[in-house]
N, C-alpha and C positions, 0 to 999 in steps of 0.2 A: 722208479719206472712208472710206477700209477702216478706220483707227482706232476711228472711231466705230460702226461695223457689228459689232466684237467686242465694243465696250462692250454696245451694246445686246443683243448674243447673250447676252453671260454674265448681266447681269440678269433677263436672259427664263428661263434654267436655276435660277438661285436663286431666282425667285418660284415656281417651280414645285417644286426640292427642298423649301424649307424648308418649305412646307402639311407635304408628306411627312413628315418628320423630327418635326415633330409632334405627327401623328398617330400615328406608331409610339411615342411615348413616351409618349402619355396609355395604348394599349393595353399598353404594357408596366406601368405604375401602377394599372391595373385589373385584370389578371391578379395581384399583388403583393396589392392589398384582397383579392381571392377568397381566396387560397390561406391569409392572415393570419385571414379570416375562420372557413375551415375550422379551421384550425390552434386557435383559440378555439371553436370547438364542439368539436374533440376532448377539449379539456383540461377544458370543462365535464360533459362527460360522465362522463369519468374518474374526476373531483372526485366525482360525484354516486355511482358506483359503490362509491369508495371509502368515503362515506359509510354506504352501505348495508352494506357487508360489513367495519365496523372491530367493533362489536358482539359479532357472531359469530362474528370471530377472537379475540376475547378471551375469549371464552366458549371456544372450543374448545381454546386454548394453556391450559386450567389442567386440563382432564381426559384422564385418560385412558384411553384404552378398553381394556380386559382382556379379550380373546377365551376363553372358558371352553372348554376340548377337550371332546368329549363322553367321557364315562367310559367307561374299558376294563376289561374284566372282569380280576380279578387273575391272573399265571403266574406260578409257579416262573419259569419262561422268561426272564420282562423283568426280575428283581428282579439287580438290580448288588451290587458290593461296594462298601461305602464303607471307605477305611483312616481311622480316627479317629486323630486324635493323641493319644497315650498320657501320661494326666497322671501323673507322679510323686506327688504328693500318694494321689490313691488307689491305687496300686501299694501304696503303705505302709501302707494301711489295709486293703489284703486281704492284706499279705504282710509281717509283722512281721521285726524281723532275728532271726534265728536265728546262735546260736555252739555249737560244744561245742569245752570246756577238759578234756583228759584229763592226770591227776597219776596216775604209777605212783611207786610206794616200792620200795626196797630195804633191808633192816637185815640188819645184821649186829654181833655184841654180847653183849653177854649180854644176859639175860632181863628187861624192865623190868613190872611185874604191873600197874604204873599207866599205861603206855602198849604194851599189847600187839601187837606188829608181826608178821606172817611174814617169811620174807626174801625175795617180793618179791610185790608186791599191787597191784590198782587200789584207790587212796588214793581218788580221786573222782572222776567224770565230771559237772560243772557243766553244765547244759542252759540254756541263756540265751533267753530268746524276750523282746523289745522291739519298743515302737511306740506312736508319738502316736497318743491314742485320740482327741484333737480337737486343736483349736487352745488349750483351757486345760489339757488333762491327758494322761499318757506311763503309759504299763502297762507294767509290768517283774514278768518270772518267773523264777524261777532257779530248778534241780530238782537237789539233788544226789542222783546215782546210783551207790550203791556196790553190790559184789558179790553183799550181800542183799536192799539194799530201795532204795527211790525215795523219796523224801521231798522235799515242797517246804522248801526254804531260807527264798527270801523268795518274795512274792506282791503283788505292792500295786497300788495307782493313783496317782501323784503329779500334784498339782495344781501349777501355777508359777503363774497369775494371781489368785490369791486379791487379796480388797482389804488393807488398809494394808502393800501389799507383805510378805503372808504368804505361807508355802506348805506346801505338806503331804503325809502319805503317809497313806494308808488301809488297812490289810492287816497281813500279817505279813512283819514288819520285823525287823531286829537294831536292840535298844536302841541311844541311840546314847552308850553309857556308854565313856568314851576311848576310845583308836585302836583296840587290838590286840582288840576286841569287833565292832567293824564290819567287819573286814573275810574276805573269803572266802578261800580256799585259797588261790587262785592270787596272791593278792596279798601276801602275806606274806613277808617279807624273809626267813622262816625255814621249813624244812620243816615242823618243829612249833607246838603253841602254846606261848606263856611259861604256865609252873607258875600265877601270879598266875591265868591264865583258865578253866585244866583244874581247879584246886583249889577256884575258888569259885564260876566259874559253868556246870564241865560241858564234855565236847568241844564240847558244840553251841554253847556261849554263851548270852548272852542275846538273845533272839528270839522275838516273842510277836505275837500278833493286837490291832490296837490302832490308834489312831490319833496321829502325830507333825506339832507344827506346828514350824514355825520361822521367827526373823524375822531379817532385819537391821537390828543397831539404830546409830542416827546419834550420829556420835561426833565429839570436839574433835581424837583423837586421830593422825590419819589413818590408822588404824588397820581393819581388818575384826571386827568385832564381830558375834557369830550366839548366839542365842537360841534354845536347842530346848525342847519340852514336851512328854510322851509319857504317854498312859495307856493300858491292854494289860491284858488279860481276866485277868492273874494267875496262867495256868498254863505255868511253865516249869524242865520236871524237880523235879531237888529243889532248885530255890533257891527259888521261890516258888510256893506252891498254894490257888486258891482254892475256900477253905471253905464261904461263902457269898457272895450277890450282892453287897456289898460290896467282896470281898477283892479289888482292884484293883489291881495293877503300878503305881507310879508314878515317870518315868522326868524327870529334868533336865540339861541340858548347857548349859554355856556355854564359848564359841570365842574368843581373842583371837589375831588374826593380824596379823602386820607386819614390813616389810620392815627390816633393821639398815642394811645396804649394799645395793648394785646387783649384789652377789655371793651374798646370806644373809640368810635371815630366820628365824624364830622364832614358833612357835604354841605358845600355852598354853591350856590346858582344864582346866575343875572339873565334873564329876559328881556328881551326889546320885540315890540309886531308895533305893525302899522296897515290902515286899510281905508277904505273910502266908507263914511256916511252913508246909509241907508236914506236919510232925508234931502241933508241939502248939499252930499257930494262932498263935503271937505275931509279932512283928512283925521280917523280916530286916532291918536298913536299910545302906547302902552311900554310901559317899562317896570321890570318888578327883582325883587330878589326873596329868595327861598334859603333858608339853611334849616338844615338838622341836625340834630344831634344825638347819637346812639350808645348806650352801654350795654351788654351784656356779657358778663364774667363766664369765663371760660369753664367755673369748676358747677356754678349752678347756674348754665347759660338755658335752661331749660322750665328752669322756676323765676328764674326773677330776670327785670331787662328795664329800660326805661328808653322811651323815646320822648323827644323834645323838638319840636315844628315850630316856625315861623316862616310865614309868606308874607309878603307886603308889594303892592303894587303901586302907581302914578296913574293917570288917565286926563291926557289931554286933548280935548276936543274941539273940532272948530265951531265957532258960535258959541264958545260959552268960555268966559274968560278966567274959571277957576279952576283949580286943579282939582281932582275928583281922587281922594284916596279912599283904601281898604286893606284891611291886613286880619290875619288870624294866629293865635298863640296857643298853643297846644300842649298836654302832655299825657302821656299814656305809660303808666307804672304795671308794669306785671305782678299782681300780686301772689297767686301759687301756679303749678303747673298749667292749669285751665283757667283762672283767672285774670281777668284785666280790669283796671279802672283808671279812667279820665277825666281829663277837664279839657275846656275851649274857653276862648275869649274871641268875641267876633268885634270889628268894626267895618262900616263900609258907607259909602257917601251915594247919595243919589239925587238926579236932579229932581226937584220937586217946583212946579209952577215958575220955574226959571230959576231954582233958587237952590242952594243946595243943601240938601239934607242929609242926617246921617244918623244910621241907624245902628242899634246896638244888640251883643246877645251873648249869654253866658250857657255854659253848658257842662254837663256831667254823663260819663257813661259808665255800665257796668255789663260786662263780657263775659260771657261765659261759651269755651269751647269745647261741648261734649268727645268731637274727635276732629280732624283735619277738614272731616267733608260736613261737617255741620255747625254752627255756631249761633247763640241766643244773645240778643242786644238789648237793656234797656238804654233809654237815652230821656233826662231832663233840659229842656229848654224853656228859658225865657227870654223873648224876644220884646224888645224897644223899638217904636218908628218914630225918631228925631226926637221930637218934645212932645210925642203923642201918646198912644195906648199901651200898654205890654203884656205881650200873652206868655201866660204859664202854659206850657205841654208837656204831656208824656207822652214818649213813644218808644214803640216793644216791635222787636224785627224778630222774625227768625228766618233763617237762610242756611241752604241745603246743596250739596253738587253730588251730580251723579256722571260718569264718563271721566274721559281723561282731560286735565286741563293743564295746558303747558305754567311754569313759572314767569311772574311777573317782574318787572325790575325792581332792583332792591332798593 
């Protein structure tokens, strides 16, 4: 009997939780729709917002806004430094290189009437001014300044880009008639010039106002092959004077250069010029040939070397029915690092009282190069005039450079 009085109690407790139990679950599933509801009117919202405002972000991600300052009146005050970086190119075009090469002489000797010395003198102060005038052409001045006067040497503007691989100089130049005619004081393996240059074409040489082209021409040979062409207004001293507008300088050189060994090589050259008479208008003409010949060994190309010159020219002139030669023979042995010593042999013909004469001279040097920018020269000469007197000399150079001075031809 109490058995059955629990049963019925607990049954009576569970009709009456379980109503309970689920009603609290339906309001917890109702609560759940609401907030699922909300949750979806958010996101449409948002969706709709984003809508509106994707437009006008794209429109405004592509500009930009630039706030203009309002203008200030200008100071002294506010204005800054700027350091600009300093381009080399125009540096060089407002400030050319400048060198000067001073050559002093010494003599001592007897008295030579065809090369007049003091015993001791400025021989020459070379003035060098260079500089790329652009990207296709280089302007080169050289002033030589001696004791009485200034005189320009050369003057030109050389062009490198010309078309079929031409190139050129424009100005006043030294012919380019063999070696010992081209080149300047300070380069000359000798304190003086060979007889062959003094005799036919003047201390100065030949060097005239004019225009030179030159080409390199393509060869089987593997060889350097150069091609020059030069015409020049026709006044220079007494080799050649023009008479009239015609009387024009004309100047040819051709170059064959090539290697024997990996030790020495060898250049030969032919020259031909022709010009008008300074007296009686006919026609001077000149023809010559130049070779060299160079070693120096590749393991002691710094101690030893040996060069070896020959020049030799023709000289036909009107009014005078023989031919007029001269030539020079040279050679110069490097003896140690800063030593050098030479020899010359000169000969050269010249007209004497209608008649031609020809004079002789033998020579020795000794070199000494304390460094690149300074060098000591003695030099022994005796000189022969035909079947006449012969003078002993000595002469003692020394010569110095200060500034930059471009490379000569080799």
């Amino acid at each position: 009997m109490a058995h059955r009085g629990r049963s019925i109690l607990l049954l009576f407790v569970l009709g009456l939780a379980v109503p309970a139990m689920a009603q609290t679950g339906d309001d917890r599933i109702t609560q759940l729709e609401k907030r699922l509801d909300e949750l979806q009117r958010q996101a449409d919202e948002l969706r709709q917002e984003l809508r509106q405002l994707r437009p006008a972000a794209a429109e405004d991600l592509t500009k930009v806004d630039v706030e203009t300052p309002e203008a200030a009146a200008p100071s002294i005050a506010t204005v800054e430094t700027v350091e600009n970086q300093v381009s080399p190119g125009a540096a060089k075009a407002l400030n050319p290189d400048i060198s000067v090469i001073g050559t002093f002489v010494g003599h001592a000797g007897d008295h030579n009437e065809f090369d007049e010395r003091g015993p001791i003198e400025l021989d020459e102060a070379e003035v060098a001014f260079e500089a790329f005038i652009d990207p296709y052409a280089k302007g080169r001045f050289f002033f030589a300044v001696g004791p009485e006067e200034v005189e320009l040497e050369e003057g030109y503007a050389q062009f490198v880009t010309l078309p079929w691989d031409l190139t050129a100089k424009v100005g006043k130049t030294k012919a380019t008639f063999g070696k010992a005619n081209t080149w300047h004081t300070h380069v000359r393996p000798w304190i003086d010039q060979p007889l062959m240059v003094t005799r036919f074409f003047g201390d100065e040489g030949l060097n005239d106002i004019g225009v030179s082209v030159s080409k390199i021409v393509n060869n089987p040979f593997g060889a350097y092959i150069e091609a020059t062409g030069e015409v020049y207004s026709g006044n220079t001293g007494e080799v050649f004077a023009r008479r009239s507008d015609n009387d024009l300088f004309y100047n040819a050189h051709l170059k064959f250069f090539r290697d024997i060994t990996e030790n020495s090589n060898i250049e030969v050259g032919t020259s031909w010029a022709r010009g008008t008479l300074p007296d009686s208008g006919g026609h001077n003409r000149f023809s010559g040939v130049d070779v060299t010949y160079r070693w120096k060994p590749l393991i002691r190309s710094i101690y030893n070397s040996v060069i070896v010159r020959f020049e030799g020219l023709a000289n036909r002139r009107a009014g005078f029915d023989r031919t007029l030669y001269g030539y020079y023979l040279s050679a110069d042995y490097q003896v140690a690092r800063r030593w050098f010593a030479g020899a010359r042999l000169d000969r050269a013909d010249r007209i004497f009282e209608d008649l031609r004469d020809r004079d002789r001279a033998v020579s020795a040097t000794l070199t000494f190069w304390p460094s690149e920018f300074s060098q000591v020269r003695g030099q022994y000469r005796r000189t022969t005039l035909g079947g006449g007197p012969s003078f002993d000399e000595l002469l003692l150079q020394l010569q110095f450079a200060i500034g930059a001075h471009g490379a000569h031809v080799f």
